[in-house]
C-alpha positions in Angstrom: 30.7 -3.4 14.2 27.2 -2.3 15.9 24.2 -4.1 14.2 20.6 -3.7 14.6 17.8 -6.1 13.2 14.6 -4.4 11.8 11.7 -6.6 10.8 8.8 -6.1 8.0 5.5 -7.0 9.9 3.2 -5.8 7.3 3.7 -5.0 3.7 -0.2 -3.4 3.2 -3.3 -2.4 5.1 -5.2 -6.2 5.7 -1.7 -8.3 5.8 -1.7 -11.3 8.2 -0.6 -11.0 11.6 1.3 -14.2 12.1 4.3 -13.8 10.1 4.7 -10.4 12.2 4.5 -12.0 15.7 6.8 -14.9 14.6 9.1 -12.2 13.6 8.6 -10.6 17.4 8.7 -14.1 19.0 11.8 -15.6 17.0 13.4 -12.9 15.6 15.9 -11.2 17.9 14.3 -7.9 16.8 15.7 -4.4 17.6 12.6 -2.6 15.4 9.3 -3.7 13.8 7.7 -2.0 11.4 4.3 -2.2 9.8 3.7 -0.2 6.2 -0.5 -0.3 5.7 -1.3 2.5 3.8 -1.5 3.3 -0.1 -2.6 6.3 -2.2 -6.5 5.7 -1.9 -5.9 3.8 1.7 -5.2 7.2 3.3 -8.1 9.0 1.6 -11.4 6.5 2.9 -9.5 6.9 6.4 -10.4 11.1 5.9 -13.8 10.4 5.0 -14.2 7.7 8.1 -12.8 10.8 10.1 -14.9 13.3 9.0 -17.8 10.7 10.2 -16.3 9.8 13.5 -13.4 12.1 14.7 -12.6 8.8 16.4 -11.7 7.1 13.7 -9.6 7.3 10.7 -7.1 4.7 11.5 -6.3 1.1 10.4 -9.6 -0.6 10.9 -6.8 -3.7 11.7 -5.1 -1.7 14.6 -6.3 -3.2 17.5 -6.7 -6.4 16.0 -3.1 -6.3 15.7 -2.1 -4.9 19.0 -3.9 -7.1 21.0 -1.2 -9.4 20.3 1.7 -7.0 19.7 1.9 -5.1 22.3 2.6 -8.2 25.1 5.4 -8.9 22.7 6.5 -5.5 22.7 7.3 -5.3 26.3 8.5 -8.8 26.9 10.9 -9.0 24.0 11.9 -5.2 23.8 11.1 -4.7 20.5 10.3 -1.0 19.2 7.1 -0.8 16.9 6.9 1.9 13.6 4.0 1.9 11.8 1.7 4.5 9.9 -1.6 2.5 11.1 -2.5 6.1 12.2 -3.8 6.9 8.8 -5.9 9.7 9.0 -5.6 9.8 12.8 -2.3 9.1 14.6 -3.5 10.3 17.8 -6.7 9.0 18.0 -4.6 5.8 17.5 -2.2 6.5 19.9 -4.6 7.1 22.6 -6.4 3.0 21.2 -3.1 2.0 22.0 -2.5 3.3 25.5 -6.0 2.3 26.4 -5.9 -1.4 25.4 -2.2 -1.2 27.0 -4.0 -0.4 30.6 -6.4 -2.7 29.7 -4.1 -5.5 29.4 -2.1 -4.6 32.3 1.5 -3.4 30.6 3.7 -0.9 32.2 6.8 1.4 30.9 5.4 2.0 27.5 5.7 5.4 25.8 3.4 5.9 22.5 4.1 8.5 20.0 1.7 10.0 17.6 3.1 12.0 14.4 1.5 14.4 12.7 1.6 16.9 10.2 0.8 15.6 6.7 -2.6 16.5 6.9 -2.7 20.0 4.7 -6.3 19.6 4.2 -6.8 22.6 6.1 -4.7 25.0 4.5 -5.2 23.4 0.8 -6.5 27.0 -0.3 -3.2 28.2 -1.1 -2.0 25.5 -3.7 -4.8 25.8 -6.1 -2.7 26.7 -8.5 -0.7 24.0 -8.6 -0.4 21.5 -11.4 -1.9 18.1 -11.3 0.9 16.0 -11.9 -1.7 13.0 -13.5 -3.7 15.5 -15.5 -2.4 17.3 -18.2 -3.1 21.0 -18.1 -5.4 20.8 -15.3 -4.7 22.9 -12.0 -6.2 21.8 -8.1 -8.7 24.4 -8.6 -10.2 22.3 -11.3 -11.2 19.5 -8.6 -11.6 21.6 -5.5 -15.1 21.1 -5.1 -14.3 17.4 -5.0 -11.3 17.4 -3.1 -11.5 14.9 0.3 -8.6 14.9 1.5 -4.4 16.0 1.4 -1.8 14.4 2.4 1.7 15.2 2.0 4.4 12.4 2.1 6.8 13.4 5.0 9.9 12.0 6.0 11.7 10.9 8.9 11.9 14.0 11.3 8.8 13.2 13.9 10.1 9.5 14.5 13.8 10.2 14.9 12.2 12.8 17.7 10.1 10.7 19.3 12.8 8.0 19.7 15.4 10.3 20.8 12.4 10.9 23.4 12.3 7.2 23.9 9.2 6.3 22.5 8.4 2.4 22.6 5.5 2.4 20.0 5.7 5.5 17.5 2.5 5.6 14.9 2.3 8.1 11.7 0.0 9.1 9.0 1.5 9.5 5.7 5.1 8.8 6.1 7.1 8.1 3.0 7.3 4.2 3.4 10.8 3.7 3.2 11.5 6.3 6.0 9.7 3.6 8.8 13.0 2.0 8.5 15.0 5.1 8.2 14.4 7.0 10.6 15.1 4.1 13.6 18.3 3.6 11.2 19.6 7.3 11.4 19.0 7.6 14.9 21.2 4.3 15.8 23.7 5.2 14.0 24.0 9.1 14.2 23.5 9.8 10.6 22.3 13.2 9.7 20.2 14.2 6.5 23.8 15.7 5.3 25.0 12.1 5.0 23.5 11.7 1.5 25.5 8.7 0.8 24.2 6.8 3.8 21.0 8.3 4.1 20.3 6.8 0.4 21.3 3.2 1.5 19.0 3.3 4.5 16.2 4.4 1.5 17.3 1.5 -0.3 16.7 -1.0 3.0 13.3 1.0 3.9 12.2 0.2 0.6 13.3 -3.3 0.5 11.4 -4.1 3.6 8.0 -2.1 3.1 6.3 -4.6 1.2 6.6 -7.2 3.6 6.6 -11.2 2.0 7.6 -9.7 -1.5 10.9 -10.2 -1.1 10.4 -13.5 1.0 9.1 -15.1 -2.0 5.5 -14.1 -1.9 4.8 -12.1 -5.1 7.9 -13.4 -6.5 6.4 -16.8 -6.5 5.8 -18.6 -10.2 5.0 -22.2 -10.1 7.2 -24.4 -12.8 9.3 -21.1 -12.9 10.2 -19.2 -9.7 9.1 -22.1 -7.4 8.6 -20.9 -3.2 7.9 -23.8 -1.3 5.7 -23.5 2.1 3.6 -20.1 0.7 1.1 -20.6 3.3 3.8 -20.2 6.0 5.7 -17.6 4.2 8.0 -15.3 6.7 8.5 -11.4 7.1 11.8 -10.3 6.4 14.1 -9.1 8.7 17.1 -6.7 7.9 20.8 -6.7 9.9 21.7 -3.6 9.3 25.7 -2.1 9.9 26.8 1.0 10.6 28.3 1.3 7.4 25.3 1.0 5.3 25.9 -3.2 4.5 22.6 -5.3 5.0 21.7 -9.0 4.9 18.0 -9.4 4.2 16.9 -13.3 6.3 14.0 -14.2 7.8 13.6 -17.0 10.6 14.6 -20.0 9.9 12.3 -22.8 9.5 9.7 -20.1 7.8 8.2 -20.4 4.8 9.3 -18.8 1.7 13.1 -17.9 0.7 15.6 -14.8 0.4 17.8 -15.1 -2.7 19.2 -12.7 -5.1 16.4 -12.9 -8.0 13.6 -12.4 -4.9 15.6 -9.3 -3.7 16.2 -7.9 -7.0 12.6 -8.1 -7.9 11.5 -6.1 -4.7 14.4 -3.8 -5.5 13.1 -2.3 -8.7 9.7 -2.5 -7.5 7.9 0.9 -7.9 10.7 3.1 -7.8 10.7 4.5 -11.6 14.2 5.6 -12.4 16.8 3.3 -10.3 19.0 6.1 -10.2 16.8 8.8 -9.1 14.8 7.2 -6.4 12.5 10.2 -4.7 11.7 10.0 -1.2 11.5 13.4 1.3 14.4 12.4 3.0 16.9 12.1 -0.2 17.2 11.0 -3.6 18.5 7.3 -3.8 20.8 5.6 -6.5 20.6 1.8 -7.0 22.7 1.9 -10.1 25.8 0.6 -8.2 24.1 -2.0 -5.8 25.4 -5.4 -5.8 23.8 -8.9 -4.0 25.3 -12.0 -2.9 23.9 -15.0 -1.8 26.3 -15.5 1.8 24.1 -18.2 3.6 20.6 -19.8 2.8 18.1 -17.0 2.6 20.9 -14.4 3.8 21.7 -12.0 0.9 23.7 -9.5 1.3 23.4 -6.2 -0.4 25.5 -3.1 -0.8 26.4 -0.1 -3.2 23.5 2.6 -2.9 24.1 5.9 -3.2 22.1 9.2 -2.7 21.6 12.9 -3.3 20.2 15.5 -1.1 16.9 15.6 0.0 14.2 17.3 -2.2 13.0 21.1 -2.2 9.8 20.0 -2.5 7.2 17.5 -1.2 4.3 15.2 -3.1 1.0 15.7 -2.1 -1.7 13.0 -2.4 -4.9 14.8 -2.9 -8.0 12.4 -2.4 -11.0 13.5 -4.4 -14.4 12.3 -5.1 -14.6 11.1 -8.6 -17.3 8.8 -10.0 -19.7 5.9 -9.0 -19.0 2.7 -10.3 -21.8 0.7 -11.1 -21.0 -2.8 -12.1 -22.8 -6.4 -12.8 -21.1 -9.9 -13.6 -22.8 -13.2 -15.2 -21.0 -16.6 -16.1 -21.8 -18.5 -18.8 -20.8 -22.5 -19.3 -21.0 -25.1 -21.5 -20.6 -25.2 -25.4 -20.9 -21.9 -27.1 -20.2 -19.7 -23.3 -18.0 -17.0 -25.2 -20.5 -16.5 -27.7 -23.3 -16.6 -25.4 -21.4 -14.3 -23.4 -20.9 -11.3 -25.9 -24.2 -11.3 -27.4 -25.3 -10.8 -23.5 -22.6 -7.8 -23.3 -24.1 -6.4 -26.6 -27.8 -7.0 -25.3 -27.0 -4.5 -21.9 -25.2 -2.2 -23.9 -27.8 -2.1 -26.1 -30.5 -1.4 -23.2 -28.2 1.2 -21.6 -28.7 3.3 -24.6 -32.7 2.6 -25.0 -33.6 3.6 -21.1 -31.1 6.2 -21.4 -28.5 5.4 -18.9 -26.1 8.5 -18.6 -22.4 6.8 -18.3 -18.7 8.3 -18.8 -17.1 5.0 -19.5 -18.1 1.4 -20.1 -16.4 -1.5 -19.9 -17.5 -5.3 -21.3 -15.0 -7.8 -20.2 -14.9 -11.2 -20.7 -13.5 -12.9 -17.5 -10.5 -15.7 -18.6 -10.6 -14.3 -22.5 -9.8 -10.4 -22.1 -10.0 -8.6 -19.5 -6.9 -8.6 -17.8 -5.1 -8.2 -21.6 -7.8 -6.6 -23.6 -8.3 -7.9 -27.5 -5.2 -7.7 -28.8 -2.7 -9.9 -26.9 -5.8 -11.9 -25.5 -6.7 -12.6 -29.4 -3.0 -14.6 -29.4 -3.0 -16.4 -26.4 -7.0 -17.8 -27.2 -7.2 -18.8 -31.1 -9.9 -21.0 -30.6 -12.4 -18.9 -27.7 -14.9 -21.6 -29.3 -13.4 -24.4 -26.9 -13.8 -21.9 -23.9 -15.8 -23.9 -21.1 -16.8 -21.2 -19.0 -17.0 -17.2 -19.2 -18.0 -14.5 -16.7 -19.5 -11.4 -18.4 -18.3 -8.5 -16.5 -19.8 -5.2 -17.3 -19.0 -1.7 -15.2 -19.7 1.7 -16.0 -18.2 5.1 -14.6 -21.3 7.4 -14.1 -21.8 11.1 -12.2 -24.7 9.9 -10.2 -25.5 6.5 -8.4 -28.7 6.4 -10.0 -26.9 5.6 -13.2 -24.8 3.4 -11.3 -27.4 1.0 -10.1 -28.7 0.6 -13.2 -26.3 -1.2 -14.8 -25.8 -3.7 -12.4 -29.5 -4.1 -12.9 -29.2 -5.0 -16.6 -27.4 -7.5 -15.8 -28.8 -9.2 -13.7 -32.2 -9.2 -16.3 -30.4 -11.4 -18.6 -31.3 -14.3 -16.3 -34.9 -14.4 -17.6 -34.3 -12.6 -20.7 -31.3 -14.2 -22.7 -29.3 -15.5 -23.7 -29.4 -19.1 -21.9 -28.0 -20.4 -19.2 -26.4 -17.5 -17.6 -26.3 -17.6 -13.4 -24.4 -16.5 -10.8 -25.0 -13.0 -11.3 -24.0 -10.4 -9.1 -23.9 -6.4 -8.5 -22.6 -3.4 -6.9 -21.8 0.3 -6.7 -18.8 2.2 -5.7 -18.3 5.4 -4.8 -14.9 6.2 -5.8 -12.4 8.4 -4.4 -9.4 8.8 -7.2 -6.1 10.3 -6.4 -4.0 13.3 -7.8 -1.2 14.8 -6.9 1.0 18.1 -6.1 3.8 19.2 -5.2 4.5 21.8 -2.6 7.3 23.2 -0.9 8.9 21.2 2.0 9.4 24.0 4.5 5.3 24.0 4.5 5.3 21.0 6.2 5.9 20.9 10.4 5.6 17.4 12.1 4.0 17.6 15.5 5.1 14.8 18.1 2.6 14.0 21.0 2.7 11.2 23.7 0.9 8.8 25.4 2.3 6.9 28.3 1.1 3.6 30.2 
């Protein structure tokens, strides 16, 4: 039975390069892929686009291509990724040019488009927000920066039935960089529910690259991973029939077992038996793993329903500024030092009449990853502490508000309590993300090509 070998090269936007030309190099590789966008990712690349019409792609994309696309053509490997961002073409066209530059022949680059719906956003205003209660788009469309629908497979099964060597996206649904080269190897239509939610299953268990190798996985004393720093991609052997082994290359770093495939399994998906993606609806309820070889597990047993009538939106809008400041405090007495320092700024917020929506005092290594509660029963005695960082943000409308908090801060070096140092601070402009749905049949990929 026909196999083909699909690697993970990058599991977000700034992963490291090395594990992905290893992959390329020692692999036996069919397909790479490389997964670099989230939510908010995809939203600063519209704004970098509306600056430059340029840009709007991975800032990492010819950083990585410098050394990908030699291995490309010398070991025949196929590259998927959705560096394109907010730009696929203008990627594409980066890609052909440092192609020529380097001397390559024979390749064929793809750009896909078609999830940007930023220009014809007027006609879902009334749609619900799906993460604010009650509120419709029209409520943020002064703010709105960008929209992005997730899209499925269509554009890269075309542009490898065109024979396209390097195919780059915007915002594809991540599992569907893996099933899409899937579908077109093995002939598998969107009708095929059954197979098309195993090949969800496989996209998905790729797309965050060293996860499943160990990386997040990792525990010291508990869920020990030996060689971190060297820690390998994984790589998929995918049948016909919808079986897969996840491996990586020997002599890598890291490890492939059952417990570190689970884990990356149930990673982000919500209900296990209703797994959304545009190209179908997938069902781990029945999978099953078993360890067949040292980091070879093989895994079987999803299901899947037909595709969805409708499409999610990411809609990028601008929200707040962040204005934030951070102190550390050492020594005997450093939590106590610390809160009465928290309760000094919040105390000269009010008097010079800082405007703020929401403020935050954290205590770095007492609460604020936990908050007071559970951070109260893990520290009963915050009196031993022998060093806290005072950490105070504040979500404001204007950046004038902003700055000034970081300001306060910082004025407790001179004006109490003692010994606080390192003090740092910044503002952020933040773009938050909402989303819609809208109807599929609103969104048409476009394929264009480049060739060297």
């Amino acid at each position: 039975m026909k196999t083909i070998r699909i690697g993970s090269g990058a599991g977000y936007a700034g992963d490291r390069l090395e594990p992905a030309l290893e992959l390329m190099e020692k692999g036996n590789l069919d397909y790479i892929i490389f997964e670099c966008l989230a939510e908010r990712t995809i939203a600063i690349a519209q704004e970098q686009k509306l600056k430059n019409p340029e840009k709007g792609y991975n800032g990492l994309l010819e950083y990585r291509m410098d050394k990908v696309l030699p291995l490309c053509v010398e070991k025949g490997v196929k590259v998927i990724t959705n560096m394109g961002a907010a730009n696929p073409v203008a990627a594409a066209k980066v890609i052909k040019k440092m192609a020529l530059d380097k001397g390559l022949k024979g390749l064929k680059i793809a750009a896909v488009e078609g999830d940007d719906i930023l220009h014809q956003i007027d006609r879902y205003m009334e749609n619900d927000i799906l993460e604010l209660e009650g509120k419709k788009l029209k409520d943020l469309k002064e703010q709105i920066a960008s929209a992005n629908a997730y899209i499925g497979t269509e554009g890269v099964i075309e542009a490898l039935k065109q024979g396209a060597d390097i195919i780059v996206t915007g915002r594809i649904a991540d599992p569907a960089l893996v099933l899409a080269p899937v579908m077109y190897e093995y002939g598998w239509r969107h009708e095929d529910c059954e197979k098309v939610g195993t090949g969800i299953m496989i996209g998905h268990l790729l797309e965050c690259g060293g996860q499943i190798t160990g990386g997040y996985f990792a525990d010291p004393g508990y869920k020990d991973v030996a060689d971190l720093a060297r820690l390998g991609f994984p790589i998929a052997e995918i049948k016909e029939n919808g079986e897969v082994i996840i491996t990586k290359v020997e002599g890598s770093g890291g490890r492939v077992t059952t417990a570190t495939c689970k884990e990356q399994l149930l990673y982000e998906i919500h209900d296990p038996s209703t797994y959304l993606t545009p190209d179908g609806i997938a069902d781990y309820t029945n999978v099953t793993m078993e360890q067949v070889g040292a980091d070879r597990v093989l895994i079987k047993g999803a299901t899947g329903r037909k595709m969805p009538e409708t499409l999610k939106v990411s809609i990028g809008y601008k929200d707040c500024f962040i204005g934030e400041g951070e102190m550390s405090y050492g020594g005997i007495g450093a939590y106590e030092r610390a809160k009465l320092a928290g309760e000094i700024v919040k105390e000269r917020l009010e008097l010079t009449g800082v405007n703020y929506d929401e403020l935050r005092i954290d205590y770095i290594g007492v609460n604020s990853l936990y908050r007071d509660k559970i951070s109260d029963a893990m520290l009963q005695d915050k009196s031993v502490l022998g060093e806290v960082r005072l950490r105070v943000a504040a979500r404001t409308k204007s950046r004038n508000d902003a700055v000034k908090i970081g300001n306060e801060v910082e004025t407790l070096y001179t004006n109490g309590p003692a010994g606080g140092g390192g003090a740092t601070q910044s503002v952020k402009e933040i773009v938050s993300i909402a989303s819609i749905f809208i109807p599929r049949d609103d969104i048409k990929q476009i394929v264009s090509y480049e060739e060297v």
